[in-house]
C-alpha positions in Angstrom: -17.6 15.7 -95.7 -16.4 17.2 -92.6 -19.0 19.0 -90.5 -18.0 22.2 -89.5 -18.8 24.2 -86.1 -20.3 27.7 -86.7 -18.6 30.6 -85.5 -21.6 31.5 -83.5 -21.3 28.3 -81.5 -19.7 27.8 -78.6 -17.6 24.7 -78.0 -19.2 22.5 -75.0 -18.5 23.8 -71.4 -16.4 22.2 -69.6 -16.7 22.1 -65.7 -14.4 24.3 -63.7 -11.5 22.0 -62.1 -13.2 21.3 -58.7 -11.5 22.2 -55.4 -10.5 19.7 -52.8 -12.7 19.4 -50.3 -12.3 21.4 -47.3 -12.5 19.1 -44.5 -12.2 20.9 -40.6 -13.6 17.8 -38.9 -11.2 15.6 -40.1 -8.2 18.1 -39.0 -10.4 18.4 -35.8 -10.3 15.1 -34.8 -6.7 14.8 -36.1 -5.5 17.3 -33.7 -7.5 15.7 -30.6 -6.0 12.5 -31.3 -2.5 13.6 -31.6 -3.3 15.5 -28.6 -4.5 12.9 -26.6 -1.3 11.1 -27.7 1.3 13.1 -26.1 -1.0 14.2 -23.2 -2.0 10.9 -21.4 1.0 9.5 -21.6 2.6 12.7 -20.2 0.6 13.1 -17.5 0.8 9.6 -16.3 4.0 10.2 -16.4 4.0 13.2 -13.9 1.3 11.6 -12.1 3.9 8.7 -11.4 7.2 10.6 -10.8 5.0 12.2 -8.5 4.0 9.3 -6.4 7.4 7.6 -7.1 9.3 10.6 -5.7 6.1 10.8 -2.5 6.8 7.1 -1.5 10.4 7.2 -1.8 9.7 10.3 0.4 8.1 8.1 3.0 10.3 5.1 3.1 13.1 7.5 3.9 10.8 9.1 6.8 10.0 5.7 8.1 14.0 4.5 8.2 14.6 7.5 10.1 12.0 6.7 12.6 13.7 6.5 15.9 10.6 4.6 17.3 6.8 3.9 16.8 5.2 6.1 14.2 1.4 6.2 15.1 -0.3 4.9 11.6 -1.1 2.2 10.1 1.4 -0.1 7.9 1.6 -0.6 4.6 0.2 -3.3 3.0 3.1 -4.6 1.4 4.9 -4.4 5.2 1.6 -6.6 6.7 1.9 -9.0 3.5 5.9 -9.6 4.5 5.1 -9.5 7.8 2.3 -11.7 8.2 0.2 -10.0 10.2 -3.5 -10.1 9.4 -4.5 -7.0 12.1 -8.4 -7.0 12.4 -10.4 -4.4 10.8 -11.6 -2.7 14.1 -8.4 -1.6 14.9 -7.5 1.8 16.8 -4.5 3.4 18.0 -2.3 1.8 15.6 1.9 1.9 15.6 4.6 0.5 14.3 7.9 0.6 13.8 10.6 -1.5 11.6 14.4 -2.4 12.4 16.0 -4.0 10.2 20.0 -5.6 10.5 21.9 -8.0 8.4 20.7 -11.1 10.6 17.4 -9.8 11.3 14.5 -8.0 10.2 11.8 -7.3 13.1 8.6 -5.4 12.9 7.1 -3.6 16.2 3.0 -3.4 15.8 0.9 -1.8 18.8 -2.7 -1.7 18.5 -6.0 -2.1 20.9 -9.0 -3.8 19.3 -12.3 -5.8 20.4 -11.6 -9.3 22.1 -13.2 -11.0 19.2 -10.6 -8.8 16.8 -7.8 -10.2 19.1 -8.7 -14.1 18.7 -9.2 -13.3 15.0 -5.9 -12.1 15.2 -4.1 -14.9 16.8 -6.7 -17.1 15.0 -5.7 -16.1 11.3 -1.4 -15.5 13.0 -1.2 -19.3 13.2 -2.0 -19.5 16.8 -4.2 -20.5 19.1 -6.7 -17.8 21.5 -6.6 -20.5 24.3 -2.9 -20.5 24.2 -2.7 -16.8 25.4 -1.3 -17.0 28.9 -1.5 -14.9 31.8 1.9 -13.9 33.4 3.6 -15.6 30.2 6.1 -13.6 28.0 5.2 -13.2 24.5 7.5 -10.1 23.8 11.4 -10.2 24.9 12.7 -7.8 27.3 15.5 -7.3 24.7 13.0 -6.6 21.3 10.4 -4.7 24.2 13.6 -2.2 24.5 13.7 -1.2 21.0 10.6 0.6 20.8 10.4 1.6 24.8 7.7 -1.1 25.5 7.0 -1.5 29.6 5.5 -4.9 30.3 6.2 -3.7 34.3 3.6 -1.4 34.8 2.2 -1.7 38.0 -2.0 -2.2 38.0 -1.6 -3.7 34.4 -2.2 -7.5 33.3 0.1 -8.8 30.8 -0.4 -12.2 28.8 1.8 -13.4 26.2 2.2 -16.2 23.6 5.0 -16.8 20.7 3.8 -18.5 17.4 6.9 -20.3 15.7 6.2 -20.7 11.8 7.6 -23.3 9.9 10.5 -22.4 7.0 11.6 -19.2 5.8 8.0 -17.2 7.5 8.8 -14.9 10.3 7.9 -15.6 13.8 5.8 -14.0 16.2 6.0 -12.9 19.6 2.8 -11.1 21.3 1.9 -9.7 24.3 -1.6 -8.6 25.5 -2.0 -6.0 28.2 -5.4 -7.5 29.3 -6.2 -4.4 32.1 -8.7 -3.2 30.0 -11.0 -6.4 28.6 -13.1 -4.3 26.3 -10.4 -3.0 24.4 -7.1 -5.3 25.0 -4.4 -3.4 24.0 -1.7 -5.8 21.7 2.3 -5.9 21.4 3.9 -8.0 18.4 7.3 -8.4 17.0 7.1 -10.2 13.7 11.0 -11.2 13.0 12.3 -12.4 10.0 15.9 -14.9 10.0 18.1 -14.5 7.3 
C-alpha cells in the first residue's frame, strides 16, 4: 500500500538557489595589488631613467670642463684615484684629463694641518717627507689646470708618492703661506 500525499499538502520547501557571495574586499585588495604591480615597477623605472639620463648629463658637463670645476669629486673618481681627502675639507676643485697614455686627476683643496698629514698619511706617504722648496707638482701637469707655484710671498713644499703596480701615482704640492689652513695641489696619474 502506497501512501498518498493529500491535495491539501504541500510538498517540502525547498531552499531558493543561494547567490554567490558578493565579495568587494576581495576585488579591493585585488585591484591594489595589481596596482601596486605595474606602479612600483614603473616608477622605479622613471625614477632611474631620470638619474641615468641626470648623470650622463654630468659626465658630459665634466668632459667639457676646460679647467677646475669648484666641487667635490665623485666617489667613484676618489676610489680610482686614490685619494682619501680629509673630511674637513673646503674650497674643493678638480679637474680630469684623460689621453690614451694617461689618465691624470687635478684636486685643489685647503684643509687643517692635521687633515693634510691624514692625507699624505692614508696617500701612502710620509708628513715628514713634505719638503720645503721641493717640487711635488710638474711645471708641465701645473699648466693644465693654470696652477702658479711662482707666486711671490707664498711658500711652496712638495712631495711625489710612487705606488707600486698598476695604482696611480701622486704628485703634491702644499702652498704652506697660510699654516692654519695649507692649501693642497695633487695630480693623481694613472699609466696605461
Amino acid at each position: 500500500m502506497t501512501a498518498t500525499v493529500p491535495p491539501s499538502a504541500s510538498p517540502p520547501a525547498v531552499p531558493p538557489p543561494e547567490r554567490p557571495p558578493h565579495r568587494p574586499r576581495h576585488r579591493l585588495l585585488t585591484a591594489i595589488v595589481v596596482v601596486l604591480l605595474i606602479a612600483i615597477p614603473a616608477g622605479y623605472l622613471v625614477l632611474s631613467a631620470a638619474q641615468s639620463r641626470d648623470s650622463g648629463q654630468d659626465k658630459q658637463r665634466d668632459a667639457a670642463a676646460p679647467g677646475l670645476m669648484w666641487r667635490w669629486p665623485s666617489k667613484v673618481e676618489r676610489r680610482v684615484y686614490e685619494l682619501p681627502l680629509p673630511g674637513d675639507t673646503t674650497y674643493m676643485a678638480h679637474y680630469e684629463h684623460n689621453s690614451w697614455q694617461r689618465s691624470s686627476f687635478y684636486v685643489q683643496f685647503r684643509t687643517s694641518p692635521e687633515g693634510l698629514d691624514t692625507f699624505l698619511t692614508e696617500a701612502g706617504g710620509d708628513p715628514a717627507g713634505l719638503a720645503a722648496g721641493r717640487p711635488g707638482v710638474s711645471d708641465r701637469h701645473a699648466d693644465v689646470v693654470g696652477w702658479d707655484f711662482d707666486v711671490p710671498g707664498h711658500r711652496y713644499a712638495g712631495t711625489r708618492i710612487d705606488r707600486p703596480g698598476e695604482r696611480p701615482d701622486l704628485q703634491i704640492t702644499v702652498d704652506v703661506t697660510s699654516e692654519d689652513r695649507p692649501q693642497v695641489h695633487v695630480v693623481s696619474t694613472i699609466e696605461f
